[in-house]
NUPA-886096 format. One record per residue (C-alpha): residue number from 1; x, y, z. Coordinates in steps of 0.1 Angstrom, whole numbers, plus 5000, padded with zeros to 4 digits. Layout:
<rs>
   nr    xx    yy    zz
  NUM     X     Y     Z
...
</rs>
This chain:
<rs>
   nr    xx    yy    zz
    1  8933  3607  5907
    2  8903  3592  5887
    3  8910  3576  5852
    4  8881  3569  5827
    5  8885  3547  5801
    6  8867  3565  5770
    7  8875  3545  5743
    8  8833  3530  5741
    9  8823  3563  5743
   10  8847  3578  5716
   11  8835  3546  5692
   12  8800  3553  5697
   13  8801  3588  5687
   14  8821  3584  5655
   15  8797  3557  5648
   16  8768  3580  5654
   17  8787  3610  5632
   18  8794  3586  5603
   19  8754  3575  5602
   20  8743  3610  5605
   21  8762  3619  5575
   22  8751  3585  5554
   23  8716  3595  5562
   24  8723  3631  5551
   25  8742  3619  5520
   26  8711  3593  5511
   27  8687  3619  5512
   28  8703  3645  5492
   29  8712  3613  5468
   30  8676  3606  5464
   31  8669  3643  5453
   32  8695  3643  5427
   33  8687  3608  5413
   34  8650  3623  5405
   35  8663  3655  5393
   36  8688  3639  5371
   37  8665  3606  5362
   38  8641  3622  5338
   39  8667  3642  5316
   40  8690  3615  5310
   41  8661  3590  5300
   42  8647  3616  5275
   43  8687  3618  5258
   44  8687  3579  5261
   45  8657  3582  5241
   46  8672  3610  5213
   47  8700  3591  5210
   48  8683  3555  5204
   49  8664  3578  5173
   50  8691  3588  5160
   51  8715  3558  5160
   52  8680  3542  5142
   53  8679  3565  5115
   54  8715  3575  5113
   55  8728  3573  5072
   56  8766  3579  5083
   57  8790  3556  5101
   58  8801  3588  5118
   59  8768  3599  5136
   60  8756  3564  5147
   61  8794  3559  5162
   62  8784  3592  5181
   63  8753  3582  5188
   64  8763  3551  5205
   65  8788  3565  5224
   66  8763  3589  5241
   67  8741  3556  5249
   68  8770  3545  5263
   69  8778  3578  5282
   70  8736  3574  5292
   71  8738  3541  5301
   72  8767  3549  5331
   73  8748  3582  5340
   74  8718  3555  5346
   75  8738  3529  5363
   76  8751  3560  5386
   77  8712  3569  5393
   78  8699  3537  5403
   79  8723  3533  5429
   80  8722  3566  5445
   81  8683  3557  5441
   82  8699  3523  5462
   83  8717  3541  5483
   84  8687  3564  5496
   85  8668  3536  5502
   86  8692  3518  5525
   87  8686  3544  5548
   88  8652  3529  5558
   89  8645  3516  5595
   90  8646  3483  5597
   91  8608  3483  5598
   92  8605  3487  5561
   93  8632  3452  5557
   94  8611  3428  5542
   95  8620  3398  5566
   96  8617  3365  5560
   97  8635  3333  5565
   98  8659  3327  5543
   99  8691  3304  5541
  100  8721  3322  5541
  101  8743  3298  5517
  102  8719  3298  5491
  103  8721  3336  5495
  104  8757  3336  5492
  105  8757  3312  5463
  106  8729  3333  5446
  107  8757  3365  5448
  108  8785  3342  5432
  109  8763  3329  5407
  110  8752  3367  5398
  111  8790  3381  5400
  112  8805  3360  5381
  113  8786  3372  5350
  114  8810  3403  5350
  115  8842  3403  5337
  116  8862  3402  5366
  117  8841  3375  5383
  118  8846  3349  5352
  119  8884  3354  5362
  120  8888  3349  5402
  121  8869  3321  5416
  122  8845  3324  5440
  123  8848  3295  5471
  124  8821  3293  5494
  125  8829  3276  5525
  126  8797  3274  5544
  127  8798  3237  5556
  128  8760  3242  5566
  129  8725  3257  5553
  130  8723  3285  5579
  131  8685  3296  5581
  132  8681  3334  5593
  133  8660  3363  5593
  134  8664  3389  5568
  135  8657  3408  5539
  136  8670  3383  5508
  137  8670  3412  5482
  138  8693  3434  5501
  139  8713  3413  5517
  140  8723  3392  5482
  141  8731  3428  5472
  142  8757  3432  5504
  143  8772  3404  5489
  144  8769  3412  5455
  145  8789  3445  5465
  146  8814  3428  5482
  147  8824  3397  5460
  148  8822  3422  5429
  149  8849  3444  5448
  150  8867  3416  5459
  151  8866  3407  5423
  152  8878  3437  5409
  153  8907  3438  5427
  154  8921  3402  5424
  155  8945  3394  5399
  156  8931  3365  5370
  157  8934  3330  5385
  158  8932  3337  5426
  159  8904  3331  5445
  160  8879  3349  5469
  161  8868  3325  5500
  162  8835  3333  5522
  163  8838  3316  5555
  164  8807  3317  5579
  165  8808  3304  5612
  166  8783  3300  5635
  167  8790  3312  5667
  168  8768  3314  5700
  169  8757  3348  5699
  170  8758  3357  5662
  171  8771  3348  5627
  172  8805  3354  5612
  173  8806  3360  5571
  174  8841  3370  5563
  175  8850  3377  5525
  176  8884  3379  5523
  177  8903  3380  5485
  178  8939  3376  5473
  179  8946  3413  5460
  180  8969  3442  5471
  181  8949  3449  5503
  182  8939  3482  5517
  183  8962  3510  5520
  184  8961  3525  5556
  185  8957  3557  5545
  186  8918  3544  5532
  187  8907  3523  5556
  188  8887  3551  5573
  189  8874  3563  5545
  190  8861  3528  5524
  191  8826  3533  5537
  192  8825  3566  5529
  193  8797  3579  5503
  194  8812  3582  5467
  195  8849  3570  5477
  196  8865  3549  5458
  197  8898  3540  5443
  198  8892  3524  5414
  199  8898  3545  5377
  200  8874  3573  5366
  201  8843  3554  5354
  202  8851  3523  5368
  203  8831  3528  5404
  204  8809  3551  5420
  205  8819  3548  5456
  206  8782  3536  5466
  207  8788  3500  5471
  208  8805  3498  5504
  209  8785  3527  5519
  210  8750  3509  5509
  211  8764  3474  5519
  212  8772  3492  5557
  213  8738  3509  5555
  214  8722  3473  5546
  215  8738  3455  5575
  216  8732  3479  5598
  217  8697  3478  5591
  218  8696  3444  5599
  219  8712  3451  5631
  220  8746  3437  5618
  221  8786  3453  5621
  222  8807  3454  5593
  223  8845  3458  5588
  224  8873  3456  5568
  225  8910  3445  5575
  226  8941  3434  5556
  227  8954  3400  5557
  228  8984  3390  5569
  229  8992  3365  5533
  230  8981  3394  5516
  231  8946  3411  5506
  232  8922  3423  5521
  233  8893  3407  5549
  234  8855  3424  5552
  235  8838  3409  5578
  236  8802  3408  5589
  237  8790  3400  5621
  238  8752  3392  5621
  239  8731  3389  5653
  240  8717  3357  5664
  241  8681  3354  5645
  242  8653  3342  5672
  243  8643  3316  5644
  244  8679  3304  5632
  245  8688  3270  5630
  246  8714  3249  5613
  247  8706  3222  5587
  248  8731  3193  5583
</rs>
């Protein structure tokens, strides 16, 4: 009797399925932002009018409500519009050599304008100015994405850490927050296009997906897990750079 263990082999083709439907979901995301781009700018625009020259308290109320109501459709847009892009080979990364803690402080410094980022402090842990190649721009907005989620769903008064260690054949950046964790049931499905489990309005499911997309385009893993205190862990595993080295 021969056995064969499969398990690579099974990996490798989910992996393959899953990018085959984020590139399939990025391009039809691309065609709807356009289609749905102009329309909503041109209502933006009617409804800026009319809140200008409303006379009643009633209509500019209305009026700024369907700003408002713009406003998300617009935020929605841009990052389907984000999302398509990620899709690019890493060809079109605009490399360069950047540190990686002044990237991750650059994210905290940018999330904690929200809401939920003034509330949950933000602990970077990077003993070291790790300098590597990649694409600043998108990979500030990985952490962006991730910090903001981690954000979200820590109570007032925790704290989100971001570890990095350097390791022999690549880096380790692991996010990890003090919420409720990740139900088991969703674990499969966080990276997902346009899942999410935050309220109606709150999210558009786009984050995770375009962080994976990001990090994959830099040749990178990413991967989520609970922690045994509590919350949840997303971890990203970044090759070793052929010009990385570690200032002290």
């Amino acid at each position: 009797m021969l056995f064969e263990d499969l398990t690579e082999l099974s990996v490798l083709e989910a992996e393959l399925v899953h990018s085959e439907r984020l590139a399939s979901v990025g391009r039809l995301a691309a065609g709807v932002a356009h289609e749905i781009g102009n329309p909503v700018t041109g209502i933006a625009c009617l409804a800026q009018n009319l809140t200008d020259d409303a006379a009643s308290e009633d209509i500019n109320e209305s009026s700024q409500q369907i700003l408002q109501q713009t406003h998300r459709i617009s935020d929605i847009v841009r990052a389907l519009v984000n999302f398509s892009h990620s899709g690019q080979t890493s060809l079109d990364l605009q490399l360069a050599e950047i540190d990686l803690n002044e990237c991750i402080n650059n994210a905290i410094q940018l999330v904690q304008l929200s809401h939920s980022g003034k509330q949950v402090s933000c602990i970077n842990e990077c003993q070291s100015s790790i300098l590597i190649q990649a694409d600043k721009q998108r990979l500030t907005q990985v952490f962006v994405n991730l910090l903001g989620n981690a954000c979200d769903a820590s109570a007032a008064g925790t704290s989100v850490t971001i570890d990095v260690q350097n390791l022999a054949d690549h880096i380790s950046i692991n996010i990890c927050d003090e919420g409720s964790g990740i139900k088991a049931e969703h674990m499969d499905q966080i990276f997902e296009p346009f899942f999410t489990t935050k309220d109606p309005g709150e999210g558009t499911g786009l984050g995770l997906p375009l962080a994976y997309h990001i990090i994959q385009d830099h040749n990178g893993s990413i991967h989520a897990s609970n922690r045994e205190s509590g919350g949840a862990c997303f971890t990203i595993l970044y090759p070793e750079a052929t010009r990385k080295r570690t200032i002290y």
